[in-house]
C-alpha positions as CSV (number, residue, x, y, z in Angstrom):
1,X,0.0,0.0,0.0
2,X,1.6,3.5,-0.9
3,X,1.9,5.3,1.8
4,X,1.0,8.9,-0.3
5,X,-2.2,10.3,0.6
6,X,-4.2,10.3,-2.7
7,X,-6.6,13.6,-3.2
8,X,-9.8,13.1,-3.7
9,X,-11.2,14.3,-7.5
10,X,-13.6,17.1,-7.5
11,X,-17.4,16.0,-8.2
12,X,-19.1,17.3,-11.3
13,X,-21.4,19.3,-9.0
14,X,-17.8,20.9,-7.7
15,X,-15.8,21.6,-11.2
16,X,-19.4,23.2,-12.5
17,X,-19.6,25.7,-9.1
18,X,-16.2,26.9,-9.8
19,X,-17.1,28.1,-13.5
20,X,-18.9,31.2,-12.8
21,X,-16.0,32.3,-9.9
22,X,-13.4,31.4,-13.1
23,X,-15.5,33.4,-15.8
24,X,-16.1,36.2,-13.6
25,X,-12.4,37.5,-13.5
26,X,-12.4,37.9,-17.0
27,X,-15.3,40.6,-17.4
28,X,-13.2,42.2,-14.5
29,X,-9.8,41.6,-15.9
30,X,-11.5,43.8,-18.9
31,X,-13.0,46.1,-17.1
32,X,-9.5,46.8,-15.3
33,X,-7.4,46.6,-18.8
34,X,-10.3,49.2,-20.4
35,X,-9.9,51.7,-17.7
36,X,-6.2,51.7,-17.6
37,X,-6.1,52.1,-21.4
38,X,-8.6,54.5,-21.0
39,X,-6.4,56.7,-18.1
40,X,-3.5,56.6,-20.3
41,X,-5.7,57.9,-23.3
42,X,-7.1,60.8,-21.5
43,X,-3.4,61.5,-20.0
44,X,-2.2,61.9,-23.5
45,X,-5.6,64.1,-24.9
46,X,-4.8,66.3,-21.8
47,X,-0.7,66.4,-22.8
48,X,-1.2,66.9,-26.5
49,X,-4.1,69.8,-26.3
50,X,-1.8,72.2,-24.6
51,X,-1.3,74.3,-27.9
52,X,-3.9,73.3,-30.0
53,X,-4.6,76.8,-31.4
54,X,-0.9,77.2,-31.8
55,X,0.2,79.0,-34.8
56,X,0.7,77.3,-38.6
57,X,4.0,76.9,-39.8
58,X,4.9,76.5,-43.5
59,X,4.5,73.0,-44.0
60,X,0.9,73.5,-41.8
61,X,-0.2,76.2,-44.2
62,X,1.0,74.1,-47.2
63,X,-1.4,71.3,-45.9
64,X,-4.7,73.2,-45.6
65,X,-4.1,74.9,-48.9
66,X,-3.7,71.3,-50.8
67,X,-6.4,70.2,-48.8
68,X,-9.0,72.9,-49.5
69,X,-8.8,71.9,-53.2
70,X,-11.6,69.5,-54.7
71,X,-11.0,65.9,-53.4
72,X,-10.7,64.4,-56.5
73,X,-8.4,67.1,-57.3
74,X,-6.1,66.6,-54.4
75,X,-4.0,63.8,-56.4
76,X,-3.2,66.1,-59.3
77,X,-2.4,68.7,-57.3
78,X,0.3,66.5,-55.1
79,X,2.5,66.2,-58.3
80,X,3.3,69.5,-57.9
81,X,4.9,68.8,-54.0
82,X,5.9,65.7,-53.6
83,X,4.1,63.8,-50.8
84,X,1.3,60.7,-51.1
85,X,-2.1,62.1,-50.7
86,X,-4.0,60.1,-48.2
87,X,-3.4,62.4,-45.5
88,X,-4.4,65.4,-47.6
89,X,-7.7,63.4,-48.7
90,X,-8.4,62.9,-44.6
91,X,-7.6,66.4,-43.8
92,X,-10.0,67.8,-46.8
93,X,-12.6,65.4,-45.1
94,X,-12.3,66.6,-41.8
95,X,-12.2,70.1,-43.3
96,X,-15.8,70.0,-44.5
97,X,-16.5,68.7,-41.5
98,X,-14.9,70.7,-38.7
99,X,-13.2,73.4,-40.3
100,X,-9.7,74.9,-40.8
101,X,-8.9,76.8,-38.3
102,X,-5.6,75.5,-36.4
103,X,-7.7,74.4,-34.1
104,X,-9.6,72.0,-35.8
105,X,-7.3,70.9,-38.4
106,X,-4.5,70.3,-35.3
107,X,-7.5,68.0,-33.6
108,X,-7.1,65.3,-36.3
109,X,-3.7,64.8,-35.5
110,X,-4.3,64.7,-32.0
111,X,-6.6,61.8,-32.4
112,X,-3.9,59.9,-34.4
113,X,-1.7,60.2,-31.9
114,X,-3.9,59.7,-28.6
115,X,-4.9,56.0,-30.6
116,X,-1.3,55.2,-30.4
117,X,-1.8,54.5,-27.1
118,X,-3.5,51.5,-27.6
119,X,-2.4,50.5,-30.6
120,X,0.7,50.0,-28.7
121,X,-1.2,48.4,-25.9
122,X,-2.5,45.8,-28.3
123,X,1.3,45.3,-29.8
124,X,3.3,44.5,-27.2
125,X,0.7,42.8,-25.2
126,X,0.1,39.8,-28.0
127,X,3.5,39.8,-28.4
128,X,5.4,40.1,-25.2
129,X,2.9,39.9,-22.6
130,X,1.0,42.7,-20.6
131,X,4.2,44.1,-18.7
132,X,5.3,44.8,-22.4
133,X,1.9,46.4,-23.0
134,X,0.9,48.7,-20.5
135,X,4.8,49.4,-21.1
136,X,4.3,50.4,-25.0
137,X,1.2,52.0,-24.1
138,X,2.5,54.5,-21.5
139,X,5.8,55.6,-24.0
140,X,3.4,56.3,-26.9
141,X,1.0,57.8,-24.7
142,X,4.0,60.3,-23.1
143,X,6.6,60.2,-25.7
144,X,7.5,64.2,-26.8
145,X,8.1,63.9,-30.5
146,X,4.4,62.5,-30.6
147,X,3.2,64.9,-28.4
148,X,4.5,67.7,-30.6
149,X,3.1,65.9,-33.7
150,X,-0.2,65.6,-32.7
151,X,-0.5,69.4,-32.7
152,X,0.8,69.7,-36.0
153,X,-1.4,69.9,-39.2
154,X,0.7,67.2,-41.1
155,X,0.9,63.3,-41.6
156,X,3.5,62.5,-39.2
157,X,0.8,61.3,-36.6
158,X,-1.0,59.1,-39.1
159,X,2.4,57.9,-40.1
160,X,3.2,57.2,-36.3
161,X,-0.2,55.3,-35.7
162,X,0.1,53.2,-39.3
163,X,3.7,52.1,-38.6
164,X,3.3,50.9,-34.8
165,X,0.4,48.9,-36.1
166,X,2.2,47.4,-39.6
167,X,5.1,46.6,-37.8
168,X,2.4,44.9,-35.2
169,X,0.9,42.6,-38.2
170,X,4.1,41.8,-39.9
171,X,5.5,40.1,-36.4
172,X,1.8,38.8,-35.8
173,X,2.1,37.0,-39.4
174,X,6.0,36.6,-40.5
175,X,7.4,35.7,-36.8
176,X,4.4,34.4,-35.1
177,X,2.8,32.7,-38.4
178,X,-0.4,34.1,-37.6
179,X,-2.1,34.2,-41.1
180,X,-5.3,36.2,-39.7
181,X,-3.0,39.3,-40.0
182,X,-1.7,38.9,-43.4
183,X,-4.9,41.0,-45.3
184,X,-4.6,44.1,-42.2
185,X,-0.6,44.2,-43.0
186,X,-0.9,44.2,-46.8
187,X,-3.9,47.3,-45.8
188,X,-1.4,48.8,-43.3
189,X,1.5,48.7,-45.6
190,X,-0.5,50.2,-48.3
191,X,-1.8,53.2,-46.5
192,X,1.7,53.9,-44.4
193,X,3.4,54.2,-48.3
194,X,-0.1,56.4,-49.1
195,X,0.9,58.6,-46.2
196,X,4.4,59.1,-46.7
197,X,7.5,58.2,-49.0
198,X,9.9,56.8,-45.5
199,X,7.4,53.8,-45.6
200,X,9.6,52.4,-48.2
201,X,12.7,52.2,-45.7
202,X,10.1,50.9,-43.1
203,X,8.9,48.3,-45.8
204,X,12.6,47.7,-46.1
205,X,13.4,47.1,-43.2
206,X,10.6,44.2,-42.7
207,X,12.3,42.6,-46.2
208,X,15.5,42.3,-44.3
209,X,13.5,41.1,-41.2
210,X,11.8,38.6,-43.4
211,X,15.3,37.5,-45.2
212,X,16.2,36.7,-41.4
213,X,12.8,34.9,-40.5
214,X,13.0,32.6,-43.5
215,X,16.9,31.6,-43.4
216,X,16.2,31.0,-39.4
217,X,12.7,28.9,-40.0
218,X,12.7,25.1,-40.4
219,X,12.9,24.3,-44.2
220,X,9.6,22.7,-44.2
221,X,8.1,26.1,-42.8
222,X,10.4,28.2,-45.5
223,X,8.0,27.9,-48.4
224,X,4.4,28.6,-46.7
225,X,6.5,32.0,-45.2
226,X,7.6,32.7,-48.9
227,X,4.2,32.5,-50.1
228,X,2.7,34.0,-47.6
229,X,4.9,37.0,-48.5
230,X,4.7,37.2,-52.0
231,X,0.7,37.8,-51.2
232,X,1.1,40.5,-48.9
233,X,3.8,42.4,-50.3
234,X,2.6,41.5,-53.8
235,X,-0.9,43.1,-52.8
236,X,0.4,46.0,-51.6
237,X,2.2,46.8,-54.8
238,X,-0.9,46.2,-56.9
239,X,-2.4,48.9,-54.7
240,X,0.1,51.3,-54.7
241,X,0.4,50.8,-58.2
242,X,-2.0,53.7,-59.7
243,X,0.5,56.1,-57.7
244,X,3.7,55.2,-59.4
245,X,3.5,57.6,-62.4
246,X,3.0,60.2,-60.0
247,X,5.8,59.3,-57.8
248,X,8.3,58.9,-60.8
249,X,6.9,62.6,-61.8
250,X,7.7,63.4,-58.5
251,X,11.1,61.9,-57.9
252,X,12.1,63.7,-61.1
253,X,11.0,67.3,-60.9
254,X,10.3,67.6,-57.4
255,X,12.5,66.1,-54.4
256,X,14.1,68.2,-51.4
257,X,16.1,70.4,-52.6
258,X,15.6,72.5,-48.9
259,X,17.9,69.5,-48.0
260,X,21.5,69.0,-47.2
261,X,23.2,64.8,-46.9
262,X,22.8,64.3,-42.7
263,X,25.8,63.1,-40.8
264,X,26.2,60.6,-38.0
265,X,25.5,63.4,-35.8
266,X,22.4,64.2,-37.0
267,X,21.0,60.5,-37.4
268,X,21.8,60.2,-33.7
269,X,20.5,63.7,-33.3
270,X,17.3,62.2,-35.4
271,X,17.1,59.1,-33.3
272,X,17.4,61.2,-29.8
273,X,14.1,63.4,-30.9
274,X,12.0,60.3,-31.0
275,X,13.1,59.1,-27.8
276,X,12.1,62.6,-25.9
277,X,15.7,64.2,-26.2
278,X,19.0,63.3,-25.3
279,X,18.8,62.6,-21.7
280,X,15.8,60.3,-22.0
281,X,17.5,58.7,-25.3
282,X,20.9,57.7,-23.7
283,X,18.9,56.4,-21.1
284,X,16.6,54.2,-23.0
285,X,19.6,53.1,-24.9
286,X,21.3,51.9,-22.2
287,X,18.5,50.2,-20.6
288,X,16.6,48.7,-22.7
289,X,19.4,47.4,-25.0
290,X,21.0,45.5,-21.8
291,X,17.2,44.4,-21.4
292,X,16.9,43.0,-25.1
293,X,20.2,41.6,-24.7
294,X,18.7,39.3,-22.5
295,X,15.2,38.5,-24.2
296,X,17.0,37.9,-27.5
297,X,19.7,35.4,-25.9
298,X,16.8,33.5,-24.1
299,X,15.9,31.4,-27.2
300,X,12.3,31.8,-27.1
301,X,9.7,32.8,-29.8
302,X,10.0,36.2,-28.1
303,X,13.5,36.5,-28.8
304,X,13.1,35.8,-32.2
305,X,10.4,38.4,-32.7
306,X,12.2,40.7,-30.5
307,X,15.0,40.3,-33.0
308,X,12.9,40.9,-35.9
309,X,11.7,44.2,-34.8
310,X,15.6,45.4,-34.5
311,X,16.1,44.3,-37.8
312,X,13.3,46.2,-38.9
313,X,14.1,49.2,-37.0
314,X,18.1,48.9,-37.8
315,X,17.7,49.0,-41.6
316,X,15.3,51.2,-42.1
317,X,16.8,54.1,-39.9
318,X,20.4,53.1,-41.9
319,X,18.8,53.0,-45.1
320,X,16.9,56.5,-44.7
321,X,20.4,58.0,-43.7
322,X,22.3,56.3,-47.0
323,X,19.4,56.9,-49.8
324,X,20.0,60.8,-47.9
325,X,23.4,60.8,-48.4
326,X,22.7,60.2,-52.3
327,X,19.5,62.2,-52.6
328,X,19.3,64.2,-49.2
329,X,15.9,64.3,-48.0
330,X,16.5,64.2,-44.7
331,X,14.6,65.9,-41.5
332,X,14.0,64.8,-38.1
333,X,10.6,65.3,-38.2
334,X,10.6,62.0,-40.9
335,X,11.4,59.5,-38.2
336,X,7.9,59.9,-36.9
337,X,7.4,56.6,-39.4
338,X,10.2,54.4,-37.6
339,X,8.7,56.0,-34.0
340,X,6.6,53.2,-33.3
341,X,9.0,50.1,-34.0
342,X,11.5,52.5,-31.9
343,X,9.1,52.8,-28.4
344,X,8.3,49.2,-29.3
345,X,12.0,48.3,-28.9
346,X,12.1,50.6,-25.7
347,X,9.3,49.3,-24.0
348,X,10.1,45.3,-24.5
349,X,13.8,46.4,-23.4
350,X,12.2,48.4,-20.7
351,X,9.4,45.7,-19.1
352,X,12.6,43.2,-19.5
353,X,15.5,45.0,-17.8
354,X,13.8,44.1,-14.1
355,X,14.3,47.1,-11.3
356,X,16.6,49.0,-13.4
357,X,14.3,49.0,-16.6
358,X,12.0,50.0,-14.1
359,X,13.7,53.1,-12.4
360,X,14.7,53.5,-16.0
361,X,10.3,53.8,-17.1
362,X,9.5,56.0,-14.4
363,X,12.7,58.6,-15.2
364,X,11.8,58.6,-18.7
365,X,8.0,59.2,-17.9
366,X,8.6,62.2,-15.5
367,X,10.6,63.8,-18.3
368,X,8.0,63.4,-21.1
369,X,5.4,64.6,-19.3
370,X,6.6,68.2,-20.2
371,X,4.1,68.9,-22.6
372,X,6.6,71.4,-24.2
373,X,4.5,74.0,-25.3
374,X,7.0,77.1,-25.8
375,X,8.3,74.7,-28.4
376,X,4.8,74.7,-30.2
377,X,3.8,78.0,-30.3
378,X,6.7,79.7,-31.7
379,X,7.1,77.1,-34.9
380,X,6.5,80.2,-37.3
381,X,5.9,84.4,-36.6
382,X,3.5,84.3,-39.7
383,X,0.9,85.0,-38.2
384,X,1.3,87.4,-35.8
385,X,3.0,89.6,-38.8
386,X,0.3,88.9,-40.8
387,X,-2.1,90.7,-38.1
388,X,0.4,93.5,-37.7
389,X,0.0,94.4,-41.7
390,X,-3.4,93.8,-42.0
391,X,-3.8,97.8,-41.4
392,X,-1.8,98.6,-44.2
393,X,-2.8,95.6,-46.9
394,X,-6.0,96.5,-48.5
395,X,-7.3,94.6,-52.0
396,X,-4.9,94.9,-54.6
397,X,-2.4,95.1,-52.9
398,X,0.9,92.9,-53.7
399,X,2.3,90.6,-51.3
400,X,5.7,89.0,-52.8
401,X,7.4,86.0,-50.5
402,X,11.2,85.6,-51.3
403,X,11.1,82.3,-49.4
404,X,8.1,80.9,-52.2
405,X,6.9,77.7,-49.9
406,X,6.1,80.2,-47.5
407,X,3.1,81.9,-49.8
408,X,0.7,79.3,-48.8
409,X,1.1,80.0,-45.4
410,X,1.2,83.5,-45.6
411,X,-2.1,83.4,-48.0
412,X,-3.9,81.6,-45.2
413,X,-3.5,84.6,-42.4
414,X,-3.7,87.6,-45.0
415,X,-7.4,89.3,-46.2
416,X,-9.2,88.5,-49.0
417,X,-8.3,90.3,-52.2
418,X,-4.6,90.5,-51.8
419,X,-2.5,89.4,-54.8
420,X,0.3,87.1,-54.6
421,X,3.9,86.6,-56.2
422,X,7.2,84.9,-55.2
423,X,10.6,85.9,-56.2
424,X,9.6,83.2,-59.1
425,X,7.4,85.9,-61.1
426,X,3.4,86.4,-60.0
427,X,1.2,83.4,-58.5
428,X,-2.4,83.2,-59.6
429,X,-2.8,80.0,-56.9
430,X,-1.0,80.3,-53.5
431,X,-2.8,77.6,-51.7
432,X,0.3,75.0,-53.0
433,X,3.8,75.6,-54.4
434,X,5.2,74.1,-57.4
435,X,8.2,72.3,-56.5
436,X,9.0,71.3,-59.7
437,X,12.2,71.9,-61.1
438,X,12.0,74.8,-59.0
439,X,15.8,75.7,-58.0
440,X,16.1,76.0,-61.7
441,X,13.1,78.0,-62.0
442,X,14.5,80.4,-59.3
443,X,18.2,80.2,-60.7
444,X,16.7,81.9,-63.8
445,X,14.1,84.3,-62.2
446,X,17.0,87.2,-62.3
447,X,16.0,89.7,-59.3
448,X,16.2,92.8,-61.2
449,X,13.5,92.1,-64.3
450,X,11.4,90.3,-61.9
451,X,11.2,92.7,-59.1
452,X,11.1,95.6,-61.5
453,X,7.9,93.7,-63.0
454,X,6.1,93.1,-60.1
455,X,6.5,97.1,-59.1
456,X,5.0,98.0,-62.7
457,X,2.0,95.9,-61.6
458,X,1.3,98.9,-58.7
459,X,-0.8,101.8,-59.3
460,X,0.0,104.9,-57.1
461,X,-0.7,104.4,-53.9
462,X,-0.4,100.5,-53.8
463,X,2.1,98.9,-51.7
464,X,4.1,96.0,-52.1
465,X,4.5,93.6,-49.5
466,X,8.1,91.9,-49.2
467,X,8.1,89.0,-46.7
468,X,11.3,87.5,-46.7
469,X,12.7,84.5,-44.1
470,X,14.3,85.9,-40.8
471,X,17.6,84.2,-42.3
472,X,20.0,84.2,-39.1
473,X,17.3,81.4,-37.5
474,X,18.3,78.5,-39.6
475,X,20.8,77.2,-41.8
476,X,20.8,78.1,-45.6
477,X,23.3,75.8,-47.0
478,X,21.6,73.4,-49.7
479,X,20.9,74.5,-53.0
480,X,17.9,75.5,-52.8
481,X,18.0,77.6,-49.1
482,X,21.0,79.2,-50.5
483,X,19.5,80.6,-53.2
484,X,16.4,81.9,-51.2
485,X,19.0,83.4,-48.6
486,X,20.5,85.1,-52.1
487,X,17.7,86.1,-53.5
488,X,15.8,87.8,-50.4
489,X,18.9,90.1,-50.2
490,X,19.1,91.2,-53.9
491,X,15.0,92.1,-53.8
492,X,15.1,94.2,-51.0
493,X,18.2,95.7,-52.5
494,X,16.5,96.3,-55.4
495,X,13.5,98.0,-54.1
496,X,15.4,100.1,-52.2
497,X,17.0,101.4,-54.9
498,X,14.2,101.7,-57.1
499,X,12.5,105.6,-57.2
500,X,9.1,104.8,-57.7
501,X,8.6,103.4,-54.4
502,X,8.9,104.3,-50.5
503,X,9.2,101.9,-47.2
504,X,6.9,102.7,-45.4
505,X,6.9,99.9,-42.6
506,X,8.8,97.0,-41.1
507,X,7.4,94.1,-39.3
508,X,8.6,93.1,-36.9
509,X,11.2,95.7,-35.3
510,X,14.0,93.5,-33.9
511,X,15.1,94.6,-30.6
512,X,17.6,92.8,-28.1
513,X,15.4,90.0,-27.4
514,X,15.8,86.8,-29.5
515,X,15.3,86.7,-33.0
516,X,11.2,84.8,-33.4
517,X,11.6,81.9,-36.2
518,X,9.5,82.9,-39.2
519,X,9.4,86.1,-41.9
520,X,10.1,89.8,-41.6
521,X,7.6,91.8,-44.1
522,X,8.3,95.3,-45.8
523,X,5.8,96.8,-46.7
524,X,6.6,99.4,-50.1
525,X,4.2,102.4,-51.5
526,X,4.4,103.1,-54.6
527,X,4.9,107.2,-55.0
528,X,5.2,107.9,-58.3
């Protein structure tokens, strides 16, 4: 006889009671998870509303003037700048709807961002547990570079939302094998590349990831991956296809000619904006990468898609830099489309780096809560000058912008009945400028005849606007910014010299205190 006390089974009657005590948890479990999600929602609503009204810059005044054309126009129109134009189609939308006013157009960014939050909840919860969730959740909830995003009337929160989830889906289908996700990746992939040209370093960067996933998979489970590819990607590129011409036209006459080739410094510069600034970045570094040390040496299907998402990340930040250093279209503000594979990486390294990640979480989440709003509301002067020349602009008037992707802008805070020109020659549209070819255009627009020209346009009486960039707040050394910075000299050169007309004002008077970001505007009367 064994002398081990055996334990009696349960009855039916037993295992049955206990179901309802089981089930009940997971209605609460819910109700816990959807008011945490929910706190961390409203903490990043009340965070990324600070400066909602804050003033447009030029890319923000650029947006509502391509977006105020006819929807079915907004394509035609985007072969004239050089961006994809599902954000522009969204923003007309919400237009009609809510208005344009900073206000409202800001709001639709701010509700791209504030989904982040669980978006990222969703993320690392199915893929590294809920520590790795809530984790996810909090950074994209608090992280700066968002939170300055989501007040700004451009794509980069939309971009920010679509890649945290497509990089989601592609680990859901290509490391997990989780074929439910296949048809929302192919859709996610398609509207990240509708949204913005960096999707194709984030697309990248999966390729590589996939290269990895398939050389690592068992060579039975090698050619279901493959196909499983060839679908998603391959439906992607059917439905990006009608965009192609356009991007070709694009690539050829339009690019970034603003742009100089980055260096190391300002990849790592690029890198430290989306992880909340320097501090907070060499922190997170640190941290989390001794924390995904240690998940990706564990062996585990986590560590496998843990390493996946590096890869991803990795070569489409490295890739971005090279293709700049070839064609530089480089800006910080771009790495809003890597932002969500980066906090990804953070918060797995984070919610796997045990007391230190956590010491490490809570420093980093003290820091971003500065909702930064100096920052916000001094992007661009334009408006405020605008509203100090409003006095002296009547109908008819001439307003000429020697900095040209600044007429949108301008056109947006100015009255009614004001006509338009750049240091190009006269604008019959300024809601959108022509980027095409346009350094050439400007290399040939000779100051002299053209500002002559415009003057002859004036009756007596009529004044001429001049709004030129406040050039000793930024740098002016690619082609194009060099030739704006050359040009805004010789026209006010010119006008000075030229009889027939007076100054009469300048806006604004600079003074000790520092120089605003933004335009200068001096105003001409024409006297004889």
């Amino acid at each position: 006889m064994s002398s081990v006390a055996q334990t009696p089974h349960p009855s039916l009657r037993e295992r049955l009671s206990a179901l309802p005590a089981r089930t009940a948890s997971r209605p609460a479990s819910a109700a816990v998870a959807a008011a945490g999600v929910g706190a961390l929602m409203l903490v990043s609503l009340v965070l990324r509303t600070r400066s909602l009204d804050a003033a447009f810059w030029i890319d923000e005044g650029l947006s509502v003037g391509i977006a105020s054309y006819g929807f079915l126009e907004i394509p035609g129109v985007l072969e004239q700048d050089g961006s994809p134009p599902l954000y522009y189609l969204l923003l007309h939308v919400w237009m009609q709807l809510f208005g344009n006013t900073e206000t409202a157009t800001h709001t639709l960014s701010v509700a791209f961002a504030v989904l982040c939050v669980p978006a990222a909840l969703w993320v690392g919860r199915s893929l590294w547990g809920p520590r790795t969730g809530w984790a996810a959740a909090a950074l994209a909830g608090l992280n700066p570079f968002l939170t300055y995003y989501a007040q700004e009337t451009r794509m980069y929160a939309l971009a920010a939302l679509l890649g945290l989830l497509m990089a989601g889906c592609f680990l859901h289908v290509f490391a997990e094998r989780d074929r439910r996700f296949l048809a929302p990746f192919a859709v996610l992939l398609t509207l990240l590349l509708y949204t913005h040209n960096w999707a194709f370093f984030l697309a990248a960067g999966t390729l590589a990831a996939l290269v990895w996933l398939v050389r690592e998979a068992p060579a039975a489970d090698r050619r279901p991956l493959v196909r499983d590819a060839l679908v998603g990607y391959g439906a992607a590129a059917l439905s990006y296809l009608p965009w192609v011409p356009t991007l070709i036209s694009q690539a050829r006459h339009t690019g970034a000619p603003w742009a100089e080739a980055p260096t190391v410094g300002e990849l790592l510069s690029g890198l430290g904006f989306v992880l909340g600034g320097a501090t907070t970045a060499i922190a997170i570094m640190l941290v989390a990468g001794n924390g995904l040390a240690a998940v990706i040496r564990d062996a585990s299907p986590r560590a496998r898609r843990t390493a996946a998402l590096a890869i991803v990340a990795a070569t489409a930040v490295l890739l971005a830099w090279l293709a700049s250093q070839v064609s530089p279209a480089f800006a910080n503000r771009y790495f809003v489309v890597f932002a969500g594979p980066l906090l990804l990486l953070a918060a797995v390294g984070l919610s796997h780096g045990g007391r230190l990640g956590l010491a490490c979480f809570v420093l980093v989440a003290v820091f971003w809560l500065d909702p930064r709003s100096g920052e916000l509301e001094s992007k661009s002067n334009a408006r405020s000058v605008a509203a100090s020349i409003q006095t002296l602009v009547t109908a008819g008037d001439l307003v000429v912008s020697t900095h040209p992707e600044q007429l949108p802008l301008l056109a947006y805070y100015l009255p009614e009945g004001v006509r338009y020109g750049t240091s190009l020659g006269p604008v019959e549209d300024p809601r959108v400028f022509d980027w095409r070819d346009a350094t050439d255009r400007l290399r040939a627009a000779k100051p002299g005849p053209t500002a002559r020209a415009a003057v002859d346009t004036l009756a007596k009486g009529e004044e001429l606007v001049l709004v030129q960039p406040i050039l000793r707040t930024a740098q002016w050394g690619a082609p194009w910014t060099s030739l704006v910075r050359k040009r805004s000299v010789q026209w006010e050169r010119r006008l000075e010299a030229d009889p027939r007309v007076r100054r009469e004002a300048v806006v604004p008077v600079f003074g000790y205190d520092r120089l605003p970001r933004g335009v200068r505007a001096v105003v001409y009367r024409r006297i004889r």
